[in-house]
C-alpha positions as CSV (number, residue, x, y, z in Angstrom):
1,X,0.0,0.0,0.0
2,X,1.6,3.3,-1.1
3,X,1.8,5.9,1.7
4,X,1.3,9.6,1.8
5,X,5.1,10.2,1.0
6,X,4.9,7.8,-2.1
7,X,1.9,9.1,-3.5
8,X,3.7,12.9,-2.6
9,X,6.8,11.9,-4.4
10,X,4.6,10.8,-7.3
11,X,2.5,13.4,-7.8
12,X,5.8,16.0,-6.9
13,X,7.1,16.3,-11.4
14,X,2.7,16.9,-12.0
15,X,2.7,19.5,-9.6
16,X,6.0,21.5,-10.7
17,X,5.1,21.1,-14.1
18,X,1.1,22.7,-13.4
19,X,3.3,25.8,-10.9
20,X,5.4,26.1,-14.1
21,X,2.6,26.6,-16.5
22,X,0.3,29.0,-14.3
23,X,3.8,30.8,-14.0
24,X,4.1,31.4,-17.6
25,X,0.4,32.7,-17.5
26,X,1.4,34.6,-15.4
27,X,4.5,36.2,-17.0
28,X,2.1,36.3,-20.6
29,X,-0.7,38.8,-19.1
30,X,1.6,40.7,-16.9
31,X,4.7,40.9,-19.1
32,X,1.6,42.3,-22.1
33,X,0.1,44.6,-19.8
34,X,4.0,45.9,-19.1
35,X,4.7,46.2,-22.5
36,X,1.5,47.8,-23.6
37,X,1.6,50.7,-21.1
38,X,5.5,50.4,-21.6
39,X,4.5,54.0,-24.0
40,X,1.7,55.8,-21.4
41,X,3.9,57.1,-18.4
42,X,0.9,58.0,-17.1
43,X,-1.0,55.0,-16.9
44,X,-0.4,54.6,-13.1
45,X,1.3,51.0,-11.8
46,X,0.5,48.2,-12.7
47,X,-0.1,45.7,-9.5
48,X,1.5,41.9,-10.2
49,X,-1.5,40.2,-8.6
50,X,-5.0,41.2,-8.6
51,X,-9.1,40.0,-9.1
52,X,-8.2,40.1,-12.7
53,X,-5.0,38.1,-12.8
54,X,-6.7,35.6,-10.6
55,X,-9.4,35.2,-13.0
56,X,-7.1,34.7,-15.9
57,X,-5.2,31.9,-14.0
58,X,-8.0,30.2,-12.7
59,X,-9.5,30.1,-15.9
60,X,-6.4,29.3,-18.4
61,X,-5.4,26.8,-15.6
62,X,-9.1,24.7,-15.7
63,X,-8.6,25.1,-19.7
64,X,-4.9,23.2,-19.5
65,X,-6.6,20.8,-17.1
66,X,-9.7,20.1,-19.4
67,X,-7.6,19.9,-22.5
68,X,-5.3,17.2,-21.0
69,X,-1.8,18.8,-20.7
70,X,-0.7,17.1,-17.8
71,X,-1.1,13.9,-19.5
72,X,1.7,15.0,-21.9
73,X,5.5,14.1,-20.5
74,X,8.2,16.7,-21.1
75,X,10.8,14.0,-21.8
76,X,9.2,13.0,-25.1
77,X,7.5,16.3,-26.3
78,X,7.3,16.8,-29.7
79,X,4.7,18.6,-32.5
80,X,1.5,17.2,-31.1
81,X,2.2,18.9,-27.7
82,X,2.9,21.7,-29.5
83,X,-0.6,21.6,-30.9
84,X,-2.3,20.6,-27.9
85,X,-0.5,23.9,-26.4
86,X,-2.0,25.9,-29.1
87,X,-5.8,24.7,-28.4
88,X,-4.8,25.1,-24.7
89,X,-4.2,28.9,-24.9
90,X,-7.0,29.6,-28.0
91,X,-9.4,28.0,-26.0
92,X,-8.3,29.9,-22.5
93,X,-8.2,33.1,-24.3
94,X,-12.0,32.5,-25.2
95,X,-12.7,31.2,-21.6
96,X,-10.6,34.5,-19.8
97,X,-12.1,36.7,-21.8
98,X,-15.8,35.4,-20.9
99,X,-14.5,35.6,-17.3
100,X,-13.2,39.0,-17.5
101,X,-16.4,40.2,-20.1
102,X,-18.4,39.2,-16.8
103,X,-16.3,40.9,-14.0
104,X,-15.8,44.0,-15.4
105,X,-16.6,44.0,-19.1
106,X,-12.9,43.7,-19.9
107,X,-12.9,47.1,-19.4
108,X,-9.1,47.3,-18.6
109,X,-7.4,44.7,-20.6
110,X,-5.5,46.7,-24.0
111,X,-7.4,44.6,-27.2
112,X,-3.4,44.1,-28.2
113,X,-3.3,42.0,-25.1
114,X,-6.2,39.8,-26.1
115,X,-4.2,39.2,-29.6
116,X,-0.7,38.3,-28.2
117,X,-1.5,36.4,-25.2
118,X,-2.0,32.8,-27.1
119,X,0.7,33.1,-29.3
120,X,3.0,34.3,-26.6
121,X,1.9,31.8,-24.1
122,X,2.3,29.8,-26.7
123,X,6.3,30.2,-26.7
124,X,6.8,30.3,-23.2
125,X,5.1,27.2,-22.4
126,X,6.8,25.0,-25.6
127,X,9.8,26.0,-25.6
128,X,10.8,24.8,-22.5
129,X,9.3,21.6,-22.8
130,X,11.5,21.5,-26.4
131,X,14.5,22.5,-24.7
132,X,14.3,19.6,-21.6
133,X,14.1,16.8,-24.1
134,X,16.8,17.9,-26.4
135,X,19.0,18.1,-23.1
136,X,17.6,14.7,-22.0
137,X,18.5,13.2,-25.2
138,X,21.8,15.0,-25.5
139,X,22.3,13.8,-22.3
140,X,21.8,10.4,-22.8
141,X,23.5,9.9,-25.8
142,X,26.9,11.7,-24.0
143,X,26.5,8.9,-21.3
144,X,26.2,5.9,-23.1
145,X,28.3,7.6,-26.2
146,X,31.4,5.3,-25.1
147,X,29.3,1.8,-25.3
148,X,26.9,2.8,-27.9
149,X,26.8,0.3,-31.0
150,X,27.5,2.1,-34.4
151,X,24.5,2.0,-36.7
152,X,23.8,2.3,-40.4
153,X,20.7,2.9,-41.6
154,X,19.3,1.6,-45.5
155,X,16.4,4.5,-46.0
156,X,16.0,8.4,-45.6
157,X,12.4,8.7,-45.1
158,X,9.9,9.0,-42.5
159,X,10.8,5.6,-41.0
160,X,14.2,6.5,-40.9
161,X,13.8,9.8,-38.9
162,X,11.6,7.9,-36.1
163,X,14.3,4.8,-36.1
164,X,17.1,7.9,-35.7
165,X,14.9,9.3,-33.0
166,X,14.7,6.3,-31.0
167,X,17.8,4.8,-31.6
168,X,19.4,8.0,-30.0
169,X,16.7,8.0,-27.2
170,X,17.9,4.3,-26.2
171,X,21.2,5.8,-25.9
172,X,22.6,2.2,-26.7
173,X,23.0,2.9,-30.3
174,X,24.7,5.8,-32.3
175,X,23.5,6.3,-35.9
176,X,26.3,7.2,-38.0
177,X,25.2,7.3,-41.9
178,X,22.5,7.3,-44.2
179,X,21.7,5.3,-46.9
180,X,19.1,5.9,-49.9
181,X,18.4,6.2,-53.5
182,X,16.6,9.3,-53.5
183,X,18.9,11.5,-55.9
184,X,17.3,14.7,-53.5
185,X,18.5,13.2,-50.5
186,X,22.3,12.9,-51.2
187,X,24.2,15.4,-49.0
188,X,21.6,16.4,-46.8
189,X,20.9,15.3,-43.3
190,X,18.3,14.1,-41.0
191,X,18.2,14.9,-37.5
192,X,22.1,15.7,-38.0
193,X,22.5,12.0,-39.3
194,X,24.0,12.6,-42.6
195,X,23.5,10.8,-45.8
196,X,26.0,9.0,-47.4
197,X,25.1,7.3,-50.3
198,X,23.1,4.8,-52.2
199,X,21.6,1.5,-50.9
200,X,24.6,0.1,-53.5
201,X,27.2,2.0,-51.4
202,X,26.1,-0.2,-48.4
203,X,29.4,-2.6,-48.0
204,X,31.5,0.6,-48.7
205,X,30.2,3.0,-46.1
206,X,29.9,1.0,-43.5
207,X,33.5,0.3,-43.6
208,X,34.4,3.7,-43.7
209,X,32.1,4.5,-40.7
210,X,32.7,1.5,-38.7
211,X,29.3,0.8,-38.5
212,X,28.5,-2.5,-36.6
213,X,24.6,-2.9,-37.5
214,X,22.7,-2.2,-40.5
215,X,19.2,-1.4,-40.0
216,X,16.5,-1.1,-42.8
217,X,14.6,1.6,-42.5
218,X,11.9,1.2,-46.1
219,X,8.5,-0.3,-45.0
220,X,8.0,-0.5,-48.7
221,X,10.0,-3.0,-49.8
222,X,9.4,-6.4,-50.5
223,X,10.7,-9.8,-49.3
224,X,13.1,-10.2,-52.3
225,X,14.3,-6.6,-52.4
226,X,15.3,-6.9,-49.0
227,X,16.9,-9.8,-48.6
């Protein structure tokens, strides 16, 4: 039976991630409001916590909530939690400015405010998210960098790029090359893997790179072609 302390330690990433996120909120609508009176020195200060803010907070944080954020996990974001962001902060906009329409007629919030928040929200709420897995999996790939088994890869396309991604997530395999046919392909690289050559240069690269496995990477071919 888990105890208080377990379910504590448990629920302890959740909750830093949700203070995170009502943080950046916060810095959107404040750091807007800043910005917008930045130009009217006599717009009087402007308080960092009030009715209004709390209202913005409450509501943008039952949007994230609804939406499903939190059942996202940092360490493997990519562009569908980048999306998921997006509907997060278009549909709190709608829901803080129905709040704020009720308290006080949004009476005091700037209309460029209303315009910038999503997008900005957008940024500081993504990016950080990017950011921790490209450490994680720089990180990973440093520490087992030393014991990782050299790969080659037959294929450039979609399959390819998710085989790079996880190979280099596992940390226990480093891709090194590239192969495929595609004349449009030669010369540039994916995810920093670069390729190399044709399927025909197979036995030749993988010399040259002292690669230890060849992985195929082309759904599309058949039996006989791959064999």
């Amino acid at each position: 039976m888990m105890t208080i302390r377990d379910r504590f330690e448990i629920s302890l990433p959740r909750i830093a991630v949700v203070a995170h996120d009502l943080c950046m909120v916060w810095l959107s609508w404040y750091g807007l409001h800043r910005f917008r009176y930045a130009i009217q020195p006599m717009s009087g200060p402007l308080p960092a916590m009030s009715v209004e803010m709390l209202l913005v907070l409450c509501a943008q944080g039952l949007v994230f909530w609804r939406v499903g954020l939190y059942r996202g996990v940092w360490r493997f974001a990519s562009v569908p939690d980048l999306w998921n962001i997006l509907k997060a902060a278009l549909l709190g906009l709608l829901a803080l400015a129905l709040g704020l329409a009720l308290y006080n007629r949004l009476g005091t919030v700037p209309r460029a405010v209303l315009v910038l928040y999503p997008f900005v929200l957008v940024g500081l709420l993504g990016m950080p998210r990017l950011l921790f897995r490209a450490w994680k999996d720089n990180q990973n790939s440093e520490f087992k960098s030393g014991v990782a088994h050299r790969v080659l890869i037959l294929g450039a396309g979609r399959a390819a790029e998710a085989l790079v991604r996880d190979l280099r997530r596992s940390g226990a395999y480093q891709p090194v090359g590239l192969l495929d046919d595609a004349a449009k392909l030669q010369g540039t690289k994916l995810h920093d893997v670069p390729v190399l050559g044709s399927l025909a240069d197979a036995v030749t690269v993988a010399r040259e790179t002292a690669a230890k496995l060849i992985v195929i990477a082309m759904p599309s071919l058949d039996a006989a072609t791959m064999q």
